[in-house]
C-alpha positions as CSV (number, residue, x, y, z in Angstrom):
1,X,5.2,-22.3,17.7
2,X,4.0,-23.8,14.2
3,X,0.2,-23.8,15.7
4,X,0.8,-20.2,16.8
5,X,1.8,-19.5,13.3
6,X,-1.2,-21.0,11.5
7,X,-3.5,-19.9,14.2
8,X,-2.7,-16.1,13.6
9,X,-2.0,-17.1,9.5
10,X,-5.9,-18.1,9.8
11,X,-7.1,-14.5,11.5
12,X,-4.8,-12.6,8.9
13,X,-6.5,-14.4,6.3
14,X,-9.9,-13.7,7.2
15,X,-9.8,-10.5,8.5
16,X,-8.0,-8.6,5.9
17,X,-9.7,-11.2,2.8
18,X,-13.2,-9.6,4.3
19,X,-12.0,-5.8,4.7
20,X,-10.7,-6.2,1.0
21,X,-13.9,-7.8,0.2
22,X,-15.7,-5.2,1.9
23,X,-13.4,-2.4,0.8
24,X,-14.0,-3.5,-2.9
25,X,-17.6,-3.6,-2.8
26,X,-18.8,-0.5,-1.0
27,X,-15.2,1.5,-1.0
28,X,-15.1,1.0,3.2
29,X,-15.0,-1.6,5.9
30,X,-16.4,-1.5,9.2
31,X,-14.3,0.0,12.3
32,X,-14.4,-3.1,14.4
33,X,-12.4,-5.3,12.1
34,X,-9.2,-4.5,12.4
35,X,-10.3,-3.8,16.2
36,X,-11.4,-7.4,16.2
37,X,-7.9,-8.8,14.9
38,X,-5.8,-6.9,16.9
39,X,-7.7,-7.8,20.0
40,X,-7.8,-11.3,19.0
41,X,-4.0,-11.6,17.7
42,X,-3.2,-10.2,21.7
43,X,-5.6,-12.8,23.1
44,X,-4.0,-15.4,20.8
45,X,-0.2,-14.7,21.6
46,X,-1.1,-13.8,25.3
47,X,-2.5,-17.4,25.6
48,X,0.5,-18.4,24.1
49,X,2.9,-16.1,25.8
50,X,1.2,-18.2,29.0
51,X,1.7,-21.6,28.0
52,X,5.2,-21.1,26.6
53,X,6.1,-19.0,29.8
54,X,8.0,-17.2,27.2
55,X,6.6,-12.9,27.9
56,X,8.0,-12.4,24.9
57,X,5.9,-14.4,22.5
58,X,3.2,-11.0,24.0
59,X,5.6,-8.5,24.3
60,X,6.9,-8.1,20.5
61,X,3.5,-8.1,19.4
62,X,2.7,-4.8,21.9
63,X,6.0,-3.1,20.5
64,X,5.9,-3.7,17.2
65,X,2.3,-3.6,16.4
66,X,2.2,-0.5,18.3
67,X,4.9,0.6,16.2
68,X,3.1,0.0,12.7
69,X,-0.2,1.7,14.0
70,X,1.8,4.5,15.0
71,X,3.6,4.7,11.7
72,X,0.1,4.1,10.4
73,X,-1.7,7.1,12.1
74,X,1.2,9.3,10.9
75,X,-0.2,8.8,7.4
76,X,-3.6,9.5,8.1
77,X,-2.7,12.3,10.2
78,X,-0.6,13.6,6.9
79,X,-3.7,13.2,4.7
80,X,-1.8,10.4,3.0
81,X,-4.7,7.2,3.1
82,X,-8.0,6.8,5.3
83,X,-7.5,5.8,9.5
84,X,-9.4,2.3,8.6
85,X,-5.9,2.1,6.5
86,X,-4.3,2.7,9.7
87,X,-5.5,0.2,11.7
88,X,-4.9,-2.3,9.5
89,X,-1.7,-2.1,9.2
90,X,-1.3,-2.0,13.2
91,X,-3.3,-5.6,12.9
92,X,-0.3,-6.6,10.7
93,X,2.0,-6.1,13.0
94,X,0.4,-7.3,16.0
95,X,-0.4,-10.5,14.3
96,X,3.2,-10.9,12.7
97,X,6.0,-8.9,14.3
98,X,8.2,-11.9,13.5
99,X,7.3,-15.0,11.1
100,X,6.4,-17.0,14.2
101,X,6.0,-20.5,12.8
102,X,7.5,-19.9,9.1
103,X,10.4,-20.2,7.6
104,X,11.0,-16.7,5.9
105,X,14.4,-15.6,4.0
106,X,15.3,-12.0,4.9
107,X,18.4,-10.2,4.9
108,X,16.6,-7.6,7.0
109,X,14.8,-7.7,10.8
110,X,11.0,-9.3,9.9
111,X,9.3,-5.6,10.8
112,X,11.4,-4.2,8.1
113,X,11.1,-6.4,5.4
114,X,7.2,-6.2,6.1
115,X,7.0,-3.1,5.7
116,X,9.3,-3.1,2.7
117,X,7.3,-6.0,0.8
118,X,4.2,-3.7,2.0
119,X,5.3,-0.6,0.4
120,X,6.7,-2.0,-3.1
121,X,4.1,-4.2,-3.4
122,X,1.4,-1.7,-3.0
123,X,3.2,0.5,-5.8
124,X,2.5,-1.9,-7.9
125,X,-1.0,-3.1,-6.9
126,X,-1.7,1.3,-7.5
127,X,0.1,0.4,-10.6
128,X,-2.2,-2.1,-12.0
129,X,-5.6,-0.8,-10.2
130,X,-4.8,2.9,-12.5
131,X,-4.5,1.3,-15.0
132,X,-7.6,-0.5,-14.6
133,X,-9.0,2.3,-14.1
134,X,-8.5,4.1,-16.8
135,X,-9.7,1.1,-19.2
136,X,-12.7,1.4,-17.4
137,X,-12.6,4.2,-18.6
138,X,-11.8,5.4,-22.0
139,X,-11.7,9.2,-22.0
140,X,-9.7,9.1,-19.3
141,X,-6.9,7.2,-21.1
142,X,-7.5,9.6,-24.0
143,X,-7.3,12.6,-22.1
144,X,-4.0,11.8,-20.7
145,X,-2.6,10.7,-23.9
146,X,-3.5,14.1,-25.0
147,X,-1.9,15.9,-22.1
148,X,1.4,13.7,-22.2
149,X,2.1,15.4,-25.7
150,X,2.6,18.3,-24.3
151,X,4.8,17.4,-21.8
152,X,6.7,14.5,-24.2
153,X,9.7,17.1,-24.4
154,X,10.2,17.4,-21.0
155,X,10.2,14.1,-20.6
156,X,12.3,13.5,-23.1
157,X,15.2,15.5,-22.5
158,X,15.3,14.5,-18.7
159,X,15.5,10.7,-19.9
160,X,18.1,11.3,-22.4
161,X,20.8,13.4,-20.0
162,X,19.5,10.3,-17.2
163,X,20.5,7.9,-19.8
164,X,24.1,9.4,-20.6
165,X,24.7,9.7,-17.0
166,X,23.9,5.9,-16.1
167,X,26.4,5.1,-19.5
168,X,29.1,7.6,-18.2
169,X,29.2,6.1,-14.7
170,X,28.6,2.2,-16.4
171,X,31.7,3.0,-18.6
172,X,33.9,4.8,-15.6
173,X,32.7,1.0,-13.5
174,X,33.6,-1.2,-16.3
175,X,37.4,0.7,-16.4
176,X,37.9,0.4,-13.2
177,X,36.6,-2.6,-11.5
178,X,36.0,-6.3,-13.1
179,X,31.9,-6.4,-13.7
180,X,29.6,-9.2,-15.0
181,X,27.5,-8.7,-17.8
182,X,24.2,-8.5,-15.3
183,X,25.8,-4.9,-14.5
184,X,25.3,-3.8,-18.0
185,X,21.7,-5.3,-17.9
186,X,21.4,-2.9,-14.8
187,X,22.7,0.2,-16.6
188,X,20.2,-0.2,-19.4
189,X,17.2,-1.1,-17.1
190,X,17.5,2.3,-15.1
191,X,16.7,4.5,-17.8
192,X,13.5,2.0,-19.1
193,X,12.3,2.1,-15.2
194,X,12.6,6.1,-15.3
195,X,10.2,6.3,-18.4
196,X,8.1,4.2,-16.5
197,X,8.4,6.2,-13.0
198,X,7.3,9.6,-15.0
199,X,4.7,8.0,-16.9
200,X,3.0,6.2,-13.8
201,X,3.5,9.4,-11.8
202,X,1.6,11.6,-14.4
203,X,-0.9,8.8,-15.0
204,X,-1.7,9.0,-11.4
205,X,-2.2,12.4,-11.2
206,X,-4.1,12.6,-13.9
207,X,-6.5,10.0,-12.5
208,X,-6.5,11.5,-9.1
209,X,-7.3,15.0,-10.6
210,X,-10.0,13.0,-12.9
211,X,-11.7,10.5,-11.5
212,X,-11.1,10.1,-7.9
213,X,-13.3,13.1,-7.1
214,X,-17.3,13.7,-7.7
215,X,-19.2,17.0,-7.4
216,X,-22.6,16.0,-6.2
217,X,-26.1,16.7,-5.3
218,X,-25.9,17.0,-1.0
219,X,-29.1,14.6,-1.0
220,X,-26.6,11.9,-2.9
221,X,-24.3,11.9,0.3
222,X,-23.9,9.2,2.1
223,X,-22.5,7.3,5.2
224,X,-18.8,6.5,4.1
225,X,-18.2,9.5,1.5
226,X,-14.9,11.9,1.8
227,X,-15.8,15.8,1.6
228,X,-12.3,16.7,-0.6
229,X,-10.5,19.0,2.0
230,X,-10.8,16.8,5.2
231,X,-8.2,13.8,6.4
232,X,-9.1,10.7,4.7
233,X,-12.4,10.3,7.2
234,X,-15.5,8.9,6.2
235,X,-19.0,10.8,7.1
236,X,-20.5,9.9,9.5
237,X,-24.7,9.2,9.8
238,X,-24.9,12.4,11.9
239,X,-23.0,14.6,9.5
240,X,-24.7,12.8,6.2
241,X,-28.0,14.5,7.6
242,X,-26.4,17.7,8.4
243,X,-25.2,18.0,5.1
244,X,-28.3,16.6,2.8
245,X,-30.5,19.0,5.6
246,X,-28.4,22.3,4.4
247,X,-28.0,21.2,0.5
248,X,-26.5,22.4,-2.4
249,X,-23.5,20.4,-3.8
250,X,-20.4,19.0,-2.0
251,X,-17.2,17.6,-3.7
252,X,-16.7,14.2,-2.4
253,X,-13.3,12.2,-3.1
254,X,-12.4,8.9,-3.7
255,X,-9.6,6.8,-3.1
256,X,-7.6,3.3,-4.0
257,X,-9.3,0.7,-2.4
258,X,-6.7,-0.5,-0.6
259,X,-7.2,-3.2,1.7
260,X,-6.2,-6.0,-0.8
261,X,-2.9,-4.9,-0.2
262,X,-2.8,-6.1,3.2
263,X,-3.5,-9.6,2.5
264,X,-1.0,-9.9,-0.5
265,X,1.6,-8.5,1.9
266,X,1.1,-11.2,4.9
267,X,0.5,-14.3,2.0
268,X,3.8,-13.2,-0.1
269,X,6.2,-12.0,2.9
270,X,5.1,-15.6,4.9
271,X,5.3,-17.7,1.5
272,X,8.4,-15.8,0.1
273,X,10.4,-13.5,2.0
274,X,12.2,-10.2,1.5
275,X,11.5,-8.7,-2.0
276,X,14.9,-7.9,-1.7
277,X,16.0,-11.4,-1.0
278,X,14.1,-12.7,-3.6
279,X,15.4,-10.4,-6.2
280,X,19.0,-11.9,-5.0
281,X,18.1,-15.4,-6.6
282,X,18.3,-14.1,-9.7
Protein backbone atom coordinates (compact mmCIF):
# COMPACT_ATOMS: atom_id res chain seq x y z
CA UNK A 1 0.00 0.00 0.00
CA UNK A 2 3.13 2.36 0.37
CA UNK A 3 3.26 2.58 -3.67
CA UNK A 4 -0.49 3.39 -3.59
CA UNK A 5 0.37 6.10 -1.19
CA UNK A 6 3.11 7.77 -3.15
CA UNK A 7 1.44 7.04 -6.37
CA UNK A 8 -1.75 9.19 -5.41
CA UNK A 9 0.94 11.62 -3.06
CA UNK A 10 2.50 12.25 -6.74
CA UNK A 11 -1.19 13.27 -8.54
CA UNK A 12 -2.00 15.47 -5.32
CA UNK A 13 1.05 17.13 -5.77
CA UNK A 14 0.82 18.05 -9.19
CA UNK A 15 -2.58 18.67 -9.64
CA UNK A 16 -3.33 20.95 -6.90
CA UNK A 17 0.67 22.63 -7.19
CA UNK A 18 -0.63 23.55 -11.00
CA UNK A 19 -4.37 24.80 -10.02
CA UNK A 20 -2.57 27.02 -7.29
CA UNK A 21 -0.13 27.98 -9.85
CA UNK A 22 -2.73 28.62 -12.19
CA UNK A 23 -5.05 30.11 -9.65
CA UNK A 24 -2.31 32.64 -8.61
CA UNK A 25 -1.44 33.82 -11.99
CA UNK A 26 -4.75 34.41 -13.79
CA UNK A 27 -7.18 34.16 -10.56
CA UNK A 28 -8.81 30.59 -12.16
CA UNK A 29 -7.85 27.18 -13.24
CA UNK A 30 -9.20 25.13 -15.91
CA UNK A 31 -12.39 22.74 -15.27
CA UNK A 32 -10.77 19.59 -16.31
CA UNK A 33 -8.18 19.51 -13.52
CA UNK A 34 -9.67 18.56 -10.74
CA UNK A 35 -11.85 16.35 -13.34
CA UNK A 36 -8.54 14.88 -14.37
CA UNK A 37 -7.48 13.93 -10.60
CA UNK A 38 -10.52 12.60 -9.54
CA UNK A 39 -10.79 10.39 -12.50
CA UNK A 40 -7.25 9.38 -12.23
CA UNK A 41 -7.27 8.86 -8.29
CA UNK A 42 -10.49 6.14 -9.21
CA UNK A 43 -8.45 4.67 -11.93
CA UNK A 44 -5.44 4.49 -9.54
CA UNK A 45 -7.26 2.87 -6.42
CA UNK A 46 -9.59 0.77 -8.85
CA UNK A 47 -6.33 -0.87 -10.26
CA UNK A 48 -5.40 -1.25 -6.94
CA UNK A 49 -8.72 -2.24 -5.47
CA UNK A 50 -8.08 -5.22 -8.34
CA UNK A 51 -4.78 -6.39 -7.46
CA UNK A 52 -5.25 -6.32 -3.67
CA UNK A 53 -8.82 -8.00 -4.16
CA UNK A 54 -9.46 -5.72 -1.36
CA UNK A 55 -13.20 -3.54 -2.95
CA UNK A 56 -12.50 -1.44 -0.41
CA UNK A 57 -9.22 0.04 -1.27
CA UNK A 58 -12.29 1.72 -4.32
CA UNK A 59 -15.04 1.92 -2.25
CA UNK A 60 -13.86 4.56 0.47
CA UNK A 61 -12.57 6.66 -2.12
CA UNK A 62 -16.43 6.69 -3.83
CA UNK A 63 -17.92 7.44 -0.28
CA UNK A 64 -15.82 9.75 1.04
CA UNK A 65 -14.81 11.77 -1.89
CA UNK A 66 -18.32 11.91 -2.82
CA UNK A 67 -18.85 13.13 0.57
CA UNK A 68 -16.28 16.16 0.33
CA UNK A 69 -17.68 17.27 -3.16
CA UNK A 70 -20.96 17.17 -1.76
CA UNK A 71 -19.90 19.20 1.26
CA UNK A 72 -18.04 21.14 -1.34
CA UNK A 73 -21.05 22.07 -3.66
CA UNK A 74 -23.00 23.16 -0.58
CA UNK A 75 -20.61 26.00 -0.36
CA UNK A 76 -20.78 27.05 -3.75
CA UNK A 77 -24.41 26.64 -3.78
CA UNK A 78 -24.39 29.11 -0.45
CA UNK A 79 -22.31 31.68 -2.39
CA UNK A 80 -19.48 30.88 0.05
CA UNK A 81 -16.27 30.20 -2.66
CA UNK A 82 -16.26 29.42 -6.55
CA UNK A 83 -17.44 25.53 -7.89
CA UNK A 84 -13.66 25.00 -9.24
CA UNK A 85 -13.27 25.32 -5.24
CA UNK A 86 -15.57 22.62 -5.11
CA UNK A 87 -14.21 20.18 -7.02
CA UNK A 88 -11.11 20.37 -5.59
CA UNK A 89 -11.82 19.53 -2.59
CA UNK A 90 -13.91 16.39 -3.83
CA UNK A 91 -10.25 15.43 -5.53
CA UNK A 92 -9.00 15.58 -1.91
CA UNK A 93 -11.00 13.16 -0.85
CA UNK A 94 -11.02 10.76 -3.49
CA UNK A 95 -7.31 10.75 -3.53
CA UNK A 96 -6.98 10.52 0.41
CA UNK A 97 -10.01 9.27 2.23
CA UNK A 98 -7.60 7.60 4.58
CA UNK A 99 -3.59 8.11 4.74
CA UNK A 100 -3.12 5.00 2.58
CA UNK A 101 0.60 4.43 2.78
CA UNK A 102 1.53 7.02 5.67
CA UNK A 103 1.82 7.06 9.05
CA UNK A 104 -0.47 9.95 10.31
CA UNK A 105 -1.23 10.74 14.12
CA UNK A 106 -4.95 11.60 14.63
CA UNK A 107 -7.15 11.46 17.41
CA UNK A 108 -9.97 11.78 14.99
CA UNK A 109 -11.27 9.43 11.72
CA UNK A 110 -8.71 10.65 8.65
CA UNK A 111 -11.93 12.56 6.78
CA UNK A 112 -12.28 14.59 9.81
CA UNK A 113 -9.04 15.56 10.65
CA UNK A 114 -8.73 16.55 6.83
CA UNK A 115 -11.15 18.61 6.77
CA UNK A 116 -10.24 20.08 10.19
CA UNK A 117 -6.44 20.78 9.16
CA UNK A 118 -8.26 22.19 5.78
CA UNK A 119 -10.44 24.59 7.46
CA UNK A 120 -7.84 26.08 10.28
CA UNK A 121 -5.28 26.06 8.00
CA UNK A 122 -7.01 28.09 5.39
CA UNK A 123 -7.93 30.72 8.23
CA UNK A 124 -4.77 31.35 8.46
CA UNK A 125 -3.46 31.26 4.83
CA UNK A 126 -6.83 34.25 4.47
CA UNK A 127 -4.94 35.49 7.35
CA UNK A 128 -1.69 36.18 5.93
CA UNK A 129 -2.86 36.65 2.04
CA UNK A 130 -5.14 40.04 3.74
CA UNK A 131 -2.62 41.07 5.04
CA UNK A 132 -0.64 40.95 2.09
CA UNK A 133 -2.97 42.48 0.56
CA UNK A 134 -3.38 45.30 2.22
CA UNK A 135 0.61 46.08 2.14
CA UNK A 136 0.09 45.97 -1.42
CA UNK A 137 -1.72 48.25 -0.79
CA UNK A 138 -1.29 51.23 1.41
CA UNK A 139 -4.59 53.20 1.45
CA UNK A 140 -6.22 50.26 2.21
CA UNK A 141 -4.35 49.74 5.50
CA UNK A 142 -4.86 53.41 6.15
CA UNK A 143 -8.40 53.44 5.57
CA UNK A 144 -9.02 50.75 8.01
CA UNK A 145 -6.91 52.14 10.60
CA UNK A 146 -9.07 55.04 10.24
CA UNK A 147 -12.36 53.21 10.44
CA UNK A 148 -11.09 50.93 13.53
CA UNK A 149 -11.02 54.26 15.63
CA UNK A 150 -14.31 54.50 15.55
CA UNK A 151 -15.19 51.36 16.47
CA UNK A 152 -12.00 51.03 19.17
CA UNK A 153 -14.75 51.43 22.00
CA UNK A 154 -16.69 48.79 21.07
CA UNK A 155 -14.05 46.71 20.88
CA UNK A 156 -12.87 47.60 23.82
CA UNK A 157 -15.46 47.11 26.20
CA UNK A 158 -16.40 43.67 24.69
CA UNK A 159 -12.62 42.58 25.34
CA UNK A 160 -12.50 43.82 28.72
CA UNK A 161 -15.97 42.12 30.21
CA UNK A 162 -14.38 38.75 27.84
CA UNK A 163 -11.33 39.24 29.82
CA UNK A 164 -12.99 39.23 33.44
CA UNK A 165 -15.10 36.44 32.48
CA UNK A 166 -12.11 34.06 31.29
CA UNK A 167 -10.37 35.39 35.01
CA UNK A 168 -13.64 34.73 36.93
CA UNK A 169 -14.01 31.18 35.54
CA UNK A 170 -9.82 30.64 35.72
CA UNK A 171 -10.11 31.72 39.42
CA UNK A 172 -13.55 29.47 40.16
CA UNK A 173 -11.00 26.36 38.21
CA UNK A 174 -8.00 27.01 40.22
CA UNK A 175 -10.35 26.72 43.68
CA UNK A 176 -11.75 23.89 42.85
CA UNK A 177 -9.70 21.44 40.91
CA UNK A 178 -5.71 21.05 41.03
CA UNK A 179 -4.43 22.95 37.50
CA UNK A 180 -0.93 23.25 35.98
CA UNK A 181 0.43 26.46 35.19
CA UNK A 182 -0.19 25.88 31.20
CA UNK A 183 -4.01 26.49 32.28
CA UNK A 184 -3.22 29.96 33.35
CA UNK A 185 -1.21 30.46 29.99
CA UNK A 186 -4.69 29.43 28.43
CA UNK A 187 -6.72 31.89 30.43
CA UNK A 188 -4.53 34.81 29.36
CA UNK A 189 -4.27 33.63 25.66
CA UNK A 190 -8.19 33.73 25.13
CA UNK A 191 -8.62 37.27 25.45
CA UNK A 192 -5.17 38.13 23.18
CA UNK A 193 -6.86 35.58 20.39
CA UNK A 194 -10.27 37.56 20.76
CA UNK A 195 -8.46 40.99 19.91
CA UNK A 196 -7.10 39.20 17.11
CA UNK A 197 -10.53 37.41 16.03
CA UNK A 198 -12.28 41.06 15.86
CA UNK A 199 -9.42 42.69 14.24
CA UNK A 200 -9.02 39.95 11.37
CA UNK A 201 -12.79 39.88 11.00
CA UNK A 202 -13.02 43.72 10.40
CA UNK A 203 -9.87 43.71 8.38
CA UNK A 204 -11.57 41.25 6.18
CA UNK A 205 -14.43 42.98 5.63
CA UNK A 206 -12.97 45.95 5.00
CA UNK A 207 -10.89 44.43 2.24
CA UNK A 208 -13.75 42.53 0.81
CA UNK A 209 -15.85 45.81 0.78
CA UNK A 210 -12.53 47.52 -0.69
CA UNK A 211 -10.65 45.71 -2.84
CA UNK A 212 -12.16 42.49 -3.87
CA UNK A 213 -14.65 44.25 -6.19
CA UNK A 214 -14.06 46.48 -9.54
CA UNK A 215 -16.53 48.64 -11.35
CA UNK A 216 -15.56 48.45 -14.97
CA UNK A 217 -15.90 49.33 -18.50
CA UNK A 218 -18.21 46.06 -20.10
CA UNK A 219 -15.47 45.99 -23.01
CA UNK A 220 -12.79 45.16 -20.02
CA UNK A 221 -14.76 41.84 -19.28
CA UNK A 222 -13.36 38.93 -19.67
CA UNK A 223 -13.50 35.03 -19.66
CA UNK A 224 -13.14 34.11 -15.87
CA UNK A 225 -14.55 37.51 -14.26
CA UNK A 226 -17.43 37.31 -11.34
CA UNK A 227 -20.50 39.80 -12.02
CA UNK A 228 -21.04 40.68 -7.94
CA UNK A 229 -24.59 39.20 -7.36
CA UNK A 230 -24.16 35.75 -9.04
CA UNK A 231 -22.76 32.30 -7.21
CA UNK A 232 -19.10 32.35 -7.34
CA UNK A 233 -19.20 31.41 -11.31
CA UNK A 234 -16.86 32.51 -13.75
CA UNK A 235 -18.20 34.13 -17.26
CA UNK A 236 -18.21 32.31 -19.68
CA UNK A 237 -16.91 33.25 -23.58
CA UNK A 238 -20.56 33.33 -24.60
CA UNK A 239 -21.75 35.64 -21.90
CA UNK A 240 -18.24 37.89 -22.08
CA UNK A 241 -19.67 38.82 -25.63
CA UNK A 242 -23.13 39.38 -24.55
CA UNK A 243 -22.06 41.67 -22.06
CA UNK A 244 -19.12 43.78 -23.92
CA UNK A 245 -22.09 43.69 -27.01
CA UNK A 246 -24.73 45.49 -24.62
CA UNK A 247 -22.07 47.90 -22.62
CA UNK A 248 -22.02 50.21 -20.01
CA UNK A 249 -20.26 49.15 -16.73
CA UNK A 250 -20.58 45.92 -14.69
CA UNK A 251 -19.25 45.33 -11.10
CA UNK A 252 -17.04 42.41 -11.22
CA UNK A 253 -15.77 40.75 -7.85
CA UNK A 254 -12.79 39.13 -6.79
CA UNK A 255 -11.89 36.54 -4.55
CA UNK A 256 -8.91 34.65 -2.35
CA UNK A 257 -7.05 32.73 -4.61
CA UNK A 258 -7.51 29.80 -3.01
CA UNK A 259 -6.13 26.80 -4.43
CA UNK A 260 -2.75 26.90 -2.50
CA UNK A 261 -4.74 25.79 0.28
CA UNK A 262 -5.32 22.52 -1.06
CA UNK A 263 -1.80 21.48 -1.37
CA UNK A 264 -0.65 22.76 2.09
CA UNK A 265 -3.63 20.68 3.44
CA UNK A 266 -2.58 17.17 1.73
CA UNK A 267 1.53 18.03 2.38
CA UNK A 268 0.88 18.98 6.27
CA UNK A 269 -2.06 16.37 7.21
CA UNK A 270 0.30 13.41 5.34
CA UNK A 271 3.72 14.89 6.98
CA UNK A 272 2.11 15.88 10.32
CA UNK A 273 -1.22 14.86 11.41
CA UNK A 274 -4.17 16.27 13.19
CA UNK A 275 -3.63 19.99 14.07
CA UNK A 276 -5.23 18.94 17.05
CA UNK A 277 -2.77 16.27 17.72
CA UNK A 278 -0.05 18.26 17.10
CA UNK A 279 -1.03 20.98 19.40
CA UNK A 280 -1.15 17.97 22.15
CA UNK A 281 2.89 17.74 21.95
CA UNK A 282 3.17 20.70 23.41
Amino acid sequence: MILLGWILLAVGIGGFGLAAYWDLRTTEFPDWLPYSMIILALGIRGAFAFIYADAWIFIWSLLIGGGFLVFGLLLYFSKQWGDGDAWLLGALGFLFPNATGFTVVTFFPFPLTLLFNFFFLSFFYLLVYSIALGIRNPRIAKGFFTTLKGELRGMLIIVAVFTLLCGGFGLAMASAFPLSPAFAIYIIMFPVLLVAILLFAKYGRFVEAHLFKRHIDAKRVRVGDVPIGNRWRSLSKAEVQRIRARGGKIWIKEGVRFAPAFLITLLFTLLYGGIFALFTVF
